[in-house]
N, C-alpha and C positions, 0 to 999 in steps of 0.2 A: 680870469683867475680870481678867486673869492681871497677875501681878507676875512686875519680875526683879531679881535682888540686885545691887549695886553693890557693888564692892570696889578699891581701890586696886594699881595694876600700877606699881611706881618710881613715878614723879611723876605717872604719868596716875589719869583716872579708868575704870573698864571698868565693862561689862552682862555679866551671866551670863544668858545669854538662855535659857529652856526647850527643851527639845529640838524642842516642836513649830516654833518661830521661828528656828531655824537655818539659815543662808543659806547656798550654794555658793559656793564660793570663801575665799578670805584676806581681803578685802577690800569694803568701804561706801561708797556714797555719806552724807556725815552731812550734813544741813540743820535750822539752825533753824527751830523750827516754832512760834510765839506763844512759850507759855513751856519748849514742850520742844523734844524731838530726834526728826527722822523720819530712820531708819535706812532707805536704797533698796540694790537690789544694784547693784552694778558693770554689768554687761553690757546694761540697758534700765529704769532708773529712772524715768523719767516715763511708760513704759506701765504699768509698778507701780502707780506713781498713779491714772494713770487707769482701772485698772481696780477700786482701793481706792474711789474717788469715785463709781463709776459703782453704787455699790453702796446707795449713798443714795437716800434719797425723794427727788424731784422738788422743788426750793425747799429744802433743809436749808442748803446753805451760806449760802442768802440771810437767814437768821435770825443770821449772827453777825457783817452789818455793821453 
C-alpha cells in the first residue's frame, strides 16, 4: 500500500499525492469515506467508483456490514 505526506497549506490540511495518483485538472470531488477521504475527479466520479468496486471478488463489500 503506497503513502502520501500530509502537510499544512494556511489553515488547511493538503495530500502530496505520488506522481502515480495524480489527477487532471485543479480540482476533487472529496467524500467521506468510514474513517477516511475518497478523493474522485471532477468530470465523472461515480464511474470512478464504479469501476474501483467492480474490481472486487464477488461478495467483498457484503463482509463489512
Amino acid at each position: 500500500m503506497d503513502t502520501a505526506r500530509l502537510f499544512r497549506s494556511g489553515r488547511s490540511q493538503a495530500v502530496r499525492l505520488p506522481k502515480e495518483y495524480r489527477f487532471a485538472g485543479t480540482e476533487v470531488v472529496v467524500q467521506h469515506f468510514g474513517n477516511g477521504v475518497l478523493l474522485l475527479p471532477v468530470d465523472d466520479p461515480w464511474q470512478t467508483l464504479e469501476t474501483a468496486l467492480s474490481s472486487f471478488e464477488p461478495g467483498f463489500l457484503m463482509n463489512f456490514s
